[in-house]
Backbone bond lengths (Angstrom), bond angles and torsions (degrees), N, CA, C in turn:
res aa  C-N    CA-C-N  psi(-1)  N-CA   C-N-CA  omega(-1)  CA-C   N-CA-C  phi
1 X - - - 1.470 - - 1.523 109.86 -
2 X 1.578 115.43 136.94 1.547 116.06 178.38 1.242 89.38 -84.96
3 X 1.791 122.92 131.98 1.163 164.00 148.46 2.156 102.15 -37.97
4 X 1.246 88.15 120.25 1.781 78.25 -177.54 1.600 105.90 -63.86
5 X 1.202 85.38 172.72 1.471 104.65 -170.23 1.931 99.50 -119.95
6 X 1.284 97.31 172.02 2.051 111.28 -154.39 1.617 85.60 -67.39
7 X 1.217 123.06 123.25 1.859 117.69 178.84 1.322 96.09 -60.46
8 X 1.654 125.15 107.88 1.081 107.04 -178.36 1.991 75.39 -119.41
9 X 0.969 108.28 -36.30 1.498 117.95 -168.35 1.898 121.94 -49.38
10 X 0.771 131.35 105.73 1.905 123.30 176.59 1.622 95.65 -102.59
11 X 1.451 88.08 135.64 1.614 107.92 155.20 1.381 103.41 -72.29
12 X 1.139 78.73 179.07 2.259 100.08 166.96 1.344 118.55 -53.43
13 X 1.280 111.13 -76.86 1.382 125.30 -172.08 1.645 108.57 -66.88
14 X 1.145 95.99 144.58 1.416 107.19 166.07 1.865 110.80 63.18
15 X 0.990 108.34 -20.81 1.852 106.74 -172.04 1.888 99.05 83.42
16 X 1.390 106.72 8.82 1.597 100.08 172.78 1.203 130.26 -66.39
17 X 1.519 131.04 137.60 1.317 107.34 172.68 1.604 132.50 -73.72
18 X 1.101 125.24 129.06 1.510 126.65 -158.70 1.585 142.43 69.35
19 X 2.109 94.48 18.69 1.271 111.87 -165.03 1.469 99.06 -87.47
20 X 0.798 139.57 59.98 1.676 145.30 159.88 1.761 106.87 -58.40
21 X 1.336 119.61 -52.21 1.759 100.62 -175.81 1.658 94.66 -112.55
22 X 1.004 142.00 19.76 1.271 128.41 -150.12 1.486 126.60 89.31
23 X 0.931 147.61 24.10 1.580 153.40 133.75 1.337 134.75 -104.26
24 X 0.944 132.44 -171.72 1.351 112.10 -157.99 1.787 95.50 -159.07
25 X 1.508 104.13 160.93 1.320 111.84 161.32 1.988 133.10 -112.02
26 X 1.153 116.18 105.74 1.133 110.68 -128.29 1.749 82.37 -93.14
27 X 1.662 98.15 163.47 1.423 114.91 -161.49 1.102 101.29 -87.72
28 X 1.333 117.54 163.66 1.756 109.80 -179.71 1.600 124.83 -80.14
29 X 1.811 81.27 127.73 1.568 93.34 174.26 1.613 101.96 109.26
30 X 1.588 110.35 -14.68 1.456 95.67 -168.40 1.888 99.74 -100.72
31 X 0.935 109.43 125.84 1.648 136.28 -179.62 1.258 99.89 89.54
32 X 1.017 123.73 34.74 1.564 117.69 177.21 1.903 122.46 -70.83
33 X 1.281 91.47 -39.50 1.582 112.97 -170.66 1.532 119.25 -72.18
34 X 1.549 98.14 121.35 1.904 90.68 -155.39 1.920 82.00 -84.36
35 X 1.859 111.46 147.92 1.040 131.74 171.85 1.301 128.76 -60.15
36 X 1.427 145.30 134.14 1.283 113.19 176.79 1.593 142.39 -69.55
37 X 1.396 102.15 9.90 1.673 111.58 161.65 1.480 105.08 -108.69
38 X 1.409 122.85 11.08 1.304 117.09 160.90 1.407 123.57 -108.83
39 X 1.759 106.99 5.05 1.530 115.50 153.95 1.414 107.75 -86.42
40 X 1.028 114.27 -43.88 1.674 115.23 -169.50 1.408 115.80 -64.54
41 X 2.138 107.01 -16.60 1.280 102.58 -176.64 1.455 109.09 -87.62
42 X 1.451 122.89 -25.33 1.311 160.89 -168.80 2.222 85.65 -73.79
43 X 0.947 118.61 -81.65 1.527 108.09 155.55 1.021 144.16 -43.25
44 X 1.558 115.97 -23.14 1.977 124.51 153.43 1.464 113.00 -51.87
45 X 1.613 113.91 -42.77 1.319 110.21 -171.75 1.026 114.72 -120.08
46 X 1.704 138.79 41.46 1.424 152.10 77.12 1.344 115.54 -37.50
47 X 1.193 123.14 -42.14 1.847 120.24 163.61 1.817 106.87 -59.65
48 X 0.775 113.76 -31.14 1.976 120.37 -164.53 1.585 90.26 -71.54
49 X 1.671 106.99 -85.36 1.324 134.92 161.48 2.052 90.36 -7.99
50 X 1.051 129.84 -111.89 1.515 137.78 162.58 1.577 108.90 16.19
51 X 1.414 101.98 -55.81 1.227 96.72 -167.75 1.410 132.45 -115.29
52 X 1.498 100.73 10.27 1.544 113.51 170.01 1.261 92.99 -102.35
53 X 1.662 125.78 -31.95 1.860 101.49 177.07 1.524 101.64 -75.14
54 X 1.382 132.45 12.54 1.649 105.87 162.55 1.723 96.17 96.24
55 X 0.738 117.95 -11.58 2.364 117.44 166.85 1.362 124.95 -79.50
56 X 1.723 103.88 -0.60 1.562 98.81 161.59 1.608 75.31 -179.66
57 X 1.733 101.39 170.97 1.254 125.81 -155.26 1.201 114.19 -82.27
58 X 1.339 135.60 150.29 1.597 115.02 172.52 1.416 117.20 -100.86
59 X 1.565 113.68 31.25 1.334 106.26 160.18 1.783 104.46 -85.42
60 X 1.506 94.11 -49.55 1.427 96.37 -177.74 1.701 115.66 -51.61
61 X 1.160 117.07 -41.05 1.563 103.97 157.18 1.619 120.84 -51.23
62 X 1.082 120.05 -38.42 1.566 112.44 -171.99 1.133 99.71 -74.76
63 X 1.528 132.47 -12.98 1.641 114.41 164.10 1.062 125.99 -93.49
64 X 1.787 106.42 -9.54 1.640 103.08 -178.14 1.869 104.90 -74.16
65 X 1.820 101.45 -28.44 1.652 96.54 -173.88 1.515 110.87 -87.53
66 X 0.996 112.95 12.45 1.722 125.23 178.56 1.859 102.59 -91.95
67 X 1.438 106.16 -48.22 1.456 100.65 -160.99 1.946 88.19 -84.77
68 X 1.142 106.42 -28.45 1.760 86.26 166.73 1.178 112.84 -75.60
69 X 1.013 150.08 -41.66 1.508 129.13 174.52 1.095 125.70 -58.46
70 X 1.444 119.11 -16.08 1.435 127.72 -168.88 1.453 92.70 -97.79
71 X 1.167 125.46 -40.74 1.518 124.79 -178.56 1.836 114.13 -64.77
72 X 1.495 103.26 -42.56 1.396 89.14 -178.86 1.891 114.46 -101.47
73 X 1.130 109.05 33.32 1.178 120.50 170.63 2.018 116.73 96.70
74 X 0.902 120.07 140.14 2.089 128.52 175.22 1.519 92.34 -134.25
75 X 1.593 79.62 144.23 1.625 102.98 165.14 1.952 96.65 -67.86
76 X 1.410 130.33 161.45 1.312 112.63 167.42 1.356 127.47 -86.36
77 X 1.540 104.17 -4.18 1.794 101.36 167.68 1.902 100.65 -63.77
78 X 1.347 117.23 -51.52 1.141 132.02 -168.47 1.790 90.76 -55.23
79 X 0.546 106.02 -73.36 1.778 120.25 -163.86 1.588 116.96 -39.19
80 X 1.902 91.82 -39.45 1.436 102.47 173.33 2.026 129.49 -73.62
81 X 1.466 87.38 -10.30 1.540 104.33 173.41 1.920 107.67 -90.27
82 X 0.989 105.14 -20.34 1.769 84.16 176.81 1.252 110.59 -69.47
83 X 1.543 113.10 176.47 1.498 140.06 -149.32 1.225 72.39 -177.30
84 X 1.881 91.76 162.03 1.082 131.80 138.65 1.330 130.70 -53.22
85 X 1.486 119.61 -25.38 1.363 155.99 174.06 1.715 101.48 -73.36
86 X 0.938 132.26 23.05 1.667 120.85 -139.67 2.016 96.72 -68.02
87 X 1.532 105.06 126.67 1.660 101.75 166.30 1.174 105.39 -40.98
88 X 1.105 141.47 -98.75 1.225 131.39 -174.98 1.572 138.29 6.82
89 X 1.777 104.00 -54.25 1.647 128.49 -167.22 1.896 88.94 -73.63
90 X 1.563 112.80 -43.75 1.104 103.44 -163.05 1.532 141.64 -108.35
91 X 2.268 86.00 31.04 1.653 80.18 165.74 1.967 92.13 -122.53
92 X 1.198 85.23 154.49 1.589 108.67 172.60 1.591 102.03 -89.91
93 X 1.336 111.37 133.88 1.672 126.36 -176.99 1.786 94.45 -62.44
94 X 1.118 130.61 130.95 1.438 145.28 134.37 1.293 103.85 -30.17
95 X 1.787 123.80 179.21 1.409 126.14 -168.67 1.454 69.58 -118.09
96 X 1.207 148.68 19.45 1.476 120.13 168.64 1.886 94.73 -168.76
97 X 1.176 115.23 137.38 1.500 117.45 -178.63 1.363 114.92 -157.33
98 X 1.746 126.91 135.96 1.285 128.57 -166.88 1.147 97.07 -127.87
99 X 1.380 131.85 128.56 1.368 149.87 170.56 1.899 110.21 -73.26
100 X 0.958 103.50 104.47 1.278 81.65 165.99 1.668 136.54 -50.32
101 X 1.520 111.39 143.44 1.658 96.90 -172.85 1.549 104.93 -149.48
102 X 1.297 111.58 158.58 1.360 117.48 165.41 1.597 113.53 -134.39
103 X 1.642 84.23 109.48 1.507 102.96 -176.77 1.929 109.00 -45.91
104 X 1.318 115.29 141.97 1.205 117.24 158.18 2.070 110.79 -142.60
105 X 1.737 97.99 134.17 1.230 91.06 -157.87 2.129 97.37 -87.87
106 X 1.276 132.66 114.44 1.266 113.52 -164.43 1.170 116.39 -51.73
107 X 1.784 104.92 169.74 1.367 108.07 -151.63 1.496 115.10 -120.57
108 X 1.568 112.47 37.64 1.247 122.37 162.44 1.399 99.83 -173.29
109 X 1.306 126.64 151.02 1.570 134.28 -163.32 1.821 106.35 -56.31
110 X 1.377 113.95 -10.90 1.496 107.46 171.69 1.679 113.01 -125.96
111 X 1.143 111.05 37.59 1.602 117.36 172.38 1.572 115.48 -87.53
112 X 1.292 112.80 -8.99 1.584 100.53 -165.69 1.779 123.26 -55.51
113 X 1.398 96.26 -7.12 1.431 96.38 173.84 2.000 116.49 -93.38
114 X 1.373 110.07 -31.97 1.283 116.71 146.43 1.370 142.32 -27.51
115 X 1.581 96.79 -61.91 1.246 133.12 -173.97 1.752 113.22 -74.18
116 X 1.177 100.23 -47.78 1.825 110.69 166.50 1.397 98.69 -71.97
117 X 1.109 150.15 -75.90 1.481 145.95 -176.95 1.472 95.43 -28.17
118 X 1.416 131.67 -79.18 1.456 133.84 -174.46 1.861 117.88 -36.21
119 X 1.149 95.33 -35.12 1.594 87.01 171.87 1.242 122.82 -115.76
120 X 1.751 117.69 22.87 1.076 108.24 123.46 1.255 157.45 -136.88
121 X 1.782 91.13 33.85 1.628 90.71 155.26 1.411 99.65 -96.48
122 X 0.939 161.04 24.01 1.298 162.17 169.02 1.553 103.56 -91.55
123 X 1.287 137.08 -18.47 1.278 144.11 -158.94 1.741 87.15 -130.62
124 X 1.108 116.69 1.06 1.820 101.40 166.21 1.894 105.09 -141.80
125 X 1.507 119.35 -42.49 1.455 92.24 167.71 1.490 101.97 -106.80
126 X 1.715 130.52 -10.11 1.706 87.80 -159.55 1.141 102.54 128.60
127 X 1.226 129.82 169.79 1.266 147.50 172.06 1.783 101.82 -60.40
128 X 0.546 134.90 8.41 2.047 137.45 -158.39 1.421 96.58 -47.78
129 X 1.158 111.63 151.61 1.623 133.16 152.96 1.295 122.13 -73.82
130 X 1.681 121.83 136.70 1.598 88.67 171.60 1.073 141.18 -72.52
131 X 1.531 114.68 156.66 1.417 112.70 -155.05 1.988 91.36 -101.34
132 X 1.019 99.54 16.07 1.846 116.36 -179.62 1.758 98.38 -85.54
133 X 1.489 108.93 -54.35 1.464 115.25 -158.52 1.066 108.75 -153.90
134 X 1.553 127.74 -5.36 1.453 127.08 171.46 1.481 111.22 79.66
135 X 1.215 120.98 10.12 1.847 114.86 149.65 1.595 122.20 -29.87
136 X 0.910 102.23 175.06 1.639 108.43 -175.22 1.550 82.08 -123.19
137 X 1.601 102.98 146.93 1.201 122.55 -179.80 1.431 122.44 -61.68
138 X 1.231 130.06 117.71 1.607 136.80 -171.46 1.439 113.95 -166.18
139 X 1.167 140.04 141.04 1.214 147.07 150.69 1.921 112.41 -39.59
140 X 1.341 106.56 -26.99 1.199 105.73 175.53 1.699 114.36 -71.92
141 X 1.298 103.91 -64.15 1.522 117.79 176.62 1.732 107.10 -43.00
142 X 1.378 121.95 -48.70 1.621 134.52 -167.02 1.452 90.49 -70.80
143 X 1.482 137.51 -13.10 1.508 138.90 -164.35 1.858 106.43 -118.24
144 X 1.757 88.64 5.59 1.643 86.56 174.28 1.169 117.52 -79.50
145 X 1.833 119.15 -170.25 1.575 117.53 162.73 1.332 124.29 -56.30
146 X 1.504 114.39 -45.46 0.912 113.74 160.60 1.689 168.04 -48.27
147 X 1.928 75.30 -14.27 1.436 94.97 -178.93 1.588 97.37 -123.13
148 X 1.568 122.74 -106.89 1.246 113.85 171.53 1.183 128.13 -89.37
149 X 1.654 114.89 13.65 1.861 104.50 154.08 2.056 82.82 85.59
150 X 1.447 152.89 -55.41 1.031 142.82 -129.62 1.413 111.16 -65.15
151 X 1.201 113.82 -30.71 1.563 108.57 170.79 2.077 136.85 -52.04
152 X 1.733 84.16 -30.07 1.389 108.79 152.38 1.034 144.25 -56.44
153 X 1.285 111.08 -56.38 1.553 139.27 -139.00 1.980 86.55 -117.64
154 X 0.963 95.59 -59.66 1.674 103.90 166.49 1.462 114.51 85.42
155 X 1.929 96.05 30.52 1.749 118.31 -171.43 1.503 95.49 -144.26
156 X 1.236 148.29 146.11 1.510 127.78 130.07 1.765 110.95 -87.33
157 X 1.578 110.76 111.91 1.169 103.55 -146.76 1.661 90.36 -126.48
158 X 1.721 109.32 142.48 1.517 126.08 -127.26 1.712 78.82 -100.18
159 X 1.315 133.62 -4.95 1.317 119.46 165.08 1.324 122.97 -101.29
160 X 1.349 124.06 8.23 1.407 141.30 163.84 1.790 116.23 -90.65
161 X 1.391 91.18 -2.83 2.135 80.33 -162.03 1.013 122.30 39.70
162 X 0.722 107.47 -0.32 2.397 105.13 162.29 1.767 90.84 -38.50
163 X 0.909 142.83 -138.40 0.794 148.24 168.29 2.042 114.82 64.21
164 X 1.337 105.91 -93.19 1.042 131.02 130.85 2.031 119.31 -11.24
165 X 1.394 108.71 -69.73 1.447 92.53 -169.95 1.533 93.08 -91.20
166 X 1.485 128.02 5.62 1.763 107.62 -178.63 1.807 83.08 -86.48
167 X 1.122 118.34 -45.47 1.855 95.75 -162.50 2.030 106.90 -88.72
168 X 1.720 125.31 8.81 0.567 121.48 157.05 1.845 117.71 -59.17
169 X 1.669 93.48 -66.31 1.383 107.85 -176.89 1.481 107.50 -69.22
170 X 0.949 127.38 -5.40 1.955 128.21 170.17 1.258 90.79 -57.97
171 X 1.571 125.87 -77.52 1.516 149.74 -104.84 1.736 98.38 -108.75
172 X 1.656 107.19 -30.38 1.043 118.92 164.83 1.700 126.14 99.04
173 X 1.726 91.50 -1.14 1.749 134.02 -161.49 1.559 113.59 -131.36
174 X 1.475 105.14 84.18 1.964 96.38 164.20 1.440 127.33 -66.61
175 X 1.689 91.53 69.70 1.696 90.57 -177.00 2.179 86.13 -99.95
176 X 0.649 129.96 -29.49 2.047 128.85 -165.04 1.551 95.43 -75.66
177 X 1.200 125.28 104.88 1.557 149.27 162.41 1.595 118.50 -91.54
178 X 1.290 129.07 139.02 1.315 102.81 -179.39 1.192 95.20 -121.58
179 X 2.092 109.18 146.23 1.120 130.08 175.99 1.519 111.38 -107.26
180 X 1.970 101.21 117.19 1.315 96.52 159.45 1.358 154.59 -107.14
181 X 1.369 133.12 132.67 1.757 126.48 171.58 2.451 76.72 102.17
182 X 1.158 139.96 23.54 1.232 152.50 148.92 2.137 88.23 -2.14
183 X 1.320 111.51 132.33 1.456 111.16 146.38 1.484 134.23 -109.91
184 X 1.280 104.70 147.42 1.753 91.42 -170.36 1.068 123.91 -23.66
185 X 1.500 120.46 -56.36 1.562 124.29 -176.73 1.642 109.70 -41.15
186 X 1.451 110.36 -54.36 1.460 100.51 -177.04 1.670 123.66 -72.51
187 X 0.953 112.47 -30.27 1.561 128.46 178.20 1.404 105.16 -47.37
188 X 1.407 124.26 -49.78 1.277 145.53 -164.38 2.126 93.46 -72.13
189 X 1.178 104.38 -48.85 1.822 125.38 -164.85 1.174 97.46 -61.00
190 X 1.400 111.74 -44.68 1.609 128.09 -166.24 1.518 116.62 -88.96
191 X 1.797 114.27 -17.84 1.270 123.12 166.35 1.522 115.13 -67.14
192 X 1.574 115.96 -27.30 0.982 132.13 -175.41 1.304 133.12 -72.24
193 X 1.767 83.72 -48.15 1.267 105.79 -157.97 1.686 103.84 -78.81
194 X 1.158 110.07 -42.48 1.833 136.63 168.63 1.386 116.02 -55.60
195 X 1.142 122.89 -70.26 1.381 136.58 -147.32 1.643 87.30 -99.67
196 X 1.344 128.29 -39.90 1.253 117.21 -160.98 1.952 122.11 -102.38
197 X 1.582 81.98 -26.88 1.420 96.45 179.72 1.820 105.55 -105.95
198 X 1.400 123.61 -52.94 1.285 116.21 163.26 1.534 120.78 -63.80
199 X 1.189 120.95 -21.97 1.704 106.54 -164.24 2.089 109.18 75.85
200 X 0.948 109.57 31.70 1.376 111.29 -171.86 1.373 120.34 -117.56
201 X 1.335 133.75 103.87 1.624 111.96 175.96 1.053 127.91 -49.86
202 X 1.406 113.84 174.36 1.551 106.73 175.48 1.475 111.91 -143.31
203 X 1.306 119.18 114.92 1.701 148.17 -169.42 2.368 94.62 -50.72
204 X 1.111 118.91 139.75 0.967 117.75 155.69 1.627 108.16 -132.42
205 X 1.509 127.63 171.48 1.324 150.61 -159.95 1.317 111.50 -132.03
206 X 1.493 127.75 39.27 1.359 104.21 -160.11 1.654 140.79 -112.29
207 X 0.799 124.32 158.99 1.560 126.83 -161.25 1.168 120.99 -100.80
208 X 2.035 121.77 115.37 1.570 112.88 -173.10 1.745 92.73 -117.99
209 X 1.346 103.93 137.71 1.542 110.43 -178.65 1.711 111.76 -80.61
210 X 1.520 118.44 139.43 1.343 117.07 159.96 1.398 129.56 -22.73
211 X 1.416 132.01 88.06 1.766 126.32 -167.01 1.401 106.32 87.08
212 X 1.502 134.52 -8.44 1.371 124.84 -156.17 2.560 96.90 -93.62
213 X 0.987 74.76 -149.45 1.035 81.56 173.78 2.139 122.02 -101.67
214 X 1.474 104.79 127.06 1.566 122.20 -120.89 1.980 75.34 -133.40
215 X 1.436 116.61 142.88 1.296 120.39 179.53 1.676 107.81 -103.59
216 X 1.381 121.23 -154.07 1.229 138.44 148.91 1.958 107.95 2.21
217 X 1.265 112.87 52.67 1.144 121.39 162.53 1.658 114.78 76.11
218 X 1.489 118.92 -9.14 1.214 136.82 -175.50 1.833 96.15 -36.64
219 X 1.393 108.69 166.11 1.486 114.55 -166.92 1.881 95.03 -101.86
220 X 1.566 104.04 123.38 1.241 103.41 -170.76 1.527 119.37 -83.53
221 X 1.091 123.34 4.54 1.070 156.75 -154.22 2.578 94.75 -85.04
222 X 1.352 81.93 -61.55 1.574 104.68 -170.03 1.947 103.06 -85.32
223 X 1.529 89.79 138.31 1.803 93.43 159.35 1.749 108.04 -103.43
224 X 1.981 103.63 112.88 0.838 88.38 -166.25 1.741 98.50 -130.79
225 X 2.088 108.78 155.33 1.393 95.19 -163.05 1.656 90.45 -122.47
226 X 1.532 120.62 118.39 1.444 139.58 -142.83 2.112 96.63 -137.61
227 X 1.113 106.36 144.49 1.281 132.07 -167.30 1.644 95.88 -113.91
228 X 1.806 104.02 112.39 1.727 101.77 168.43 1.594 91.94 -150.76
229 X 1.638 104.57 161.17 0.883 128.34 176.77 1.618 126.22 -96.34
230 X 1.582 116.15 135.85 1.764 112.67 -175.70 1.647 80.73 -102.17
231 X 1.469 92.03 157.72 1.596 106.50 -172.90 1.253 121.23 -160.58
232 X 1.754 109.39 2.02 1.448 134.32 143.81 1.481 133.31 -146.33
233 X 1.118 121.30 -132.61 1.465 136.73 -178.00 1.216 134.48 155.20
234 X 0.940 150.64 128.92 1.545 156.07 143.93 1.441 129.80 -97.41
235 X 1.569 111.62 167.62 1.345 125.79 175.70 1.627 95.44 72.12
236 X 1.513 126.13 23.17 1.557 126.84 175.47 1.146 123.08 85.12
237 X 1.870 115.46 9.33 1.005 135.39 178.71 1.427 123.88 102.12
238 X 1.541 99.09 11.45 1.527 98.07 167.07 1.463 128.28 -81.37
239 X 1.414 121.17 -5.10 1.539 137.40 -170.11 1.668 79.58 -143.81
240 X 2.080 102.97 122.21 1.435 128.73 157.53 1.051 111.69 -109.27
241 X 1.652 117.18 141.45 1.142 123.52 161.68 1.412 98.29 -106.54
242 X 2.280 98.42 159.89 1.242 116.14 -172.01 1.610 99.64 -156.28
243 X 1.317 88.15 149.38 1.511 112.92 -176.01 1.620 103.77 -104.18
244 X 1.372 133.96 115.56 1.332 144.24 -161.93 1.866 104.90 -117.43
245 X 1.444 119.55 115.38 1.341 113.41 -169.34 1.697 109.23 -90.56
246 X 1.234 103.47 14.25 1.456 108.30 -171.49 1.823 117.02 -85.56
247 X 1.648 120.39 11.34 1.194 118.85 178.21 1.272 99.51 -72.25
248 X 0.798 128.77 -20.88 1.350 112.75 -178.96 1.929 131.57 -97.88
249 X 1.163 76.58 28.54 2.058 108.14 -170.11 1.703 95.39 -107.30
250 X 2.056 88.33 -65.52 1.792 88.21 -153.15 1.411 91.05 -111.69
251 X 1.121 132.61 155.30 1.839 137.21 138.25 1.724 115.37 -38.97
252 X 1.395 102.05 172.33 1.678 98.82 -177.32 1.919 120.81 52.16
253 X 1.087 113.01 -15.47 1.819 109.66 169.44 1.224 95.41 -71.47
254 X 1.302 78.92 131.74 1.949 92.53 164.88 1.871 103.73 -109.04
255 X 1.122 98.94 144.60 1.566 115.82 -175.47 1.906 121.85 -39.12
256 X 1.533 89.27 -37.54 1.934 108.57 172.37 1.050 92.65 -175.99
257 X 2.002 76.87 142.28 1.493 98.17 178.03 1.540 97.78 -142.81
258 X 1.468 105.24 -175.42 1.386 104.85 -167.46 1.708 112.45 -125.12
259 X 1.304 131.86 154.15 1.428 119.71 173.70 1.871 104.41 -167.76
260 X 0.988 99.50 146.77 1.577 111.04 179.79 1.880 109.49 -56.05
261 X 1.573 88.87 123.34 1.547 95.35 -157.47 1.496 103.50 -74.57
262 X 1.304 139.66 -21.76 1.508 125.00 159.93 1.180 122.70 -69.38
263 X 1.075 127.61 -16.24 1.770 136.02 177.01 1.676 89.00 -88.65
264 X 1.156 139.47 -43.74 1.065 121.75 -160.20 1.513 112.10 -83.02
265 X 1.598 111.95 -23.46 1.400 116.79 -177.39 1.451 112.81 -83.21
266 X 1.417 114.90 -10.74 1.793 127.56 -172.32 1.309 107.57 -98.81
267 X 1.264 132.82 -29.35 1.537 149.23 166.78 1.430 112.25 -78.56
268 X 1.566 128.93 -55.35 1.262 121.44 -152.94 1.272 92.32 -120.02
269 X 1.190 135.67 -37.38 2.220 126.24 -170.18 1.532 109.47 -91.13
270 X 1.287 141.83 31.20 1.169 122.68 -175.30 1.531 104.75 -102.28
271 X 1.207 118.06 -3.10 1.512 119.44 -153.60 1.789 90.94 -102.25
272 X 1.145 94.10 -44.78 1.637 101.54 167.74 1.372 122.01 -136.59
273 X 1.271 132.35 -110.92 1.133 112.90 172.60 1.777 118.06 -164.48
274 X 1.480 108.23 -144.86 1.358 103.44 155.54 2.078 113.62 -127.26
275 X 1.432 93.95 -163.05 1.766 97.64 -162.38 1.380 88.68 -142.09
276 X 1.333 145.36 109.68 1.197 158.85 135.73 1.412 124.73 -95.16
């Protein structure tokens, strides 16, 4: 991993450093501190993990992910579908799983945090309204005050949790926590555990250095801190796929692409992180 360099650099927007589409590169120390429902979530899927290798039961998991959801709040359509039985508790991740998705490229040079939120609740409920305030579904509305503030601020920026509480309060469910400085091992747990065992995407924050090493065609030239979504996996989660909202920023991005998810979490998430 290239070692950051002195923030001497500002994007466009906002005077942020590395805010070129809407993300940012955050200074040290700021969002660093994992939340305490983002240990307990970080312990749901060490509980999952537990109980699909067969070391404890998966009923008892379907109550440990019941009393967290119930603890950190359900919409009541949501609320009224748990069991003890919980969907969730009772599928085991495949060695390979594709979320369905519908790419959207964001819709102004600092939406990428919008724009990733939009495709994926769109890839788990649907077109939905928010269940926050009853907006109609848009990258615009998900970029309000109400949701992630980005229309303002003119960043979705990974030391604010905007992020996080715009597709919490969208979706209507504080199940999306964000994990920061993530190590391969878990990235891989959490590809699994999310995408394979929930059916859930998973939001990343991530950071490419000036000349360093640069993804999906990004301009190597810029250190830049960009908001994309994982939305599968294979080989058991050693190869992620991701949906990147930035075609519509630079030329040459392609819509998704794919890359080995420990190389990708050791190179590009340490600066911030991901949102599952």
């Amino acid at each position: 991993m290239i070692a950051p360099a002195a923030h001497a650099e500002e994007g466009p927007h906002g005077g942020i450093v590395g805010n070129y589409t809407g993300g940012d590169v955050s200074r040290p120390q700021q969002g660093k501190e994992l939340s305490a429902q983002a240990k307990e979530k970080i312990a749901l899927t060490d509980a999952w993990f537990s109980a699909h290798e067969g070391r404890s039961s998966k009923a008892e998991y379907a109550e440990r992910e019941k009393a967290f959801l119930q603890k950190y709040g359900l919409d009541k359509q949501d609320a009224a579908q748990l069991s003890a039985a919980s969907p969730y508790a009772a599928t085991a991740a495949p060695s390979s799983r594709t979320l369905s998705l519908r790419h959207y490229g964001q819709a102004t040079g600092y939406f990428c945090g919008p724009a990733t939120a939009a495709m994926m609740i769109k890839s788990v409920n649907g077109s939905i309204r928010s269940r926050y305030n009853n907006n109609a579904f848009s990258q615009q509305n998900l970029a309000n005050s109400a949701h992630m503030n980005t229309a303002n601020a003119r960043v979705t920026d990974w030391g604010t949790k905007k992020f996080v509480t715009g597709i919490n309060r969208w979706r209507g469910q504080n199940w999306y926590v964000q994990v920061p400085s993530p190590t391969p091992t878990n990235a891989v747990k959490t590809m699994l555990h999310s995408i394979g065992g929930n059916g859930m995407p998973i939001a990343a924050d991530t950071v490419e250095f000036a000349n360093g090493r640069h993804y999906n065609g990004h301009p190597v030239n810029k250190t830049i801190g960009h908001w994309i979504t994982a939305y599968g996996y294979t080989s058991n989660g050693s190869s992620s796929k991701w949906a990147d909202p930035s075609t519509t920023v630079w030329s040459g991005v392609s819509k998704t692409f794919a890359y080995n998810t420990r190389n990708f979490t050791s190179y590009f998430l340490q600066s911030n992180g991901y949102a599952y």
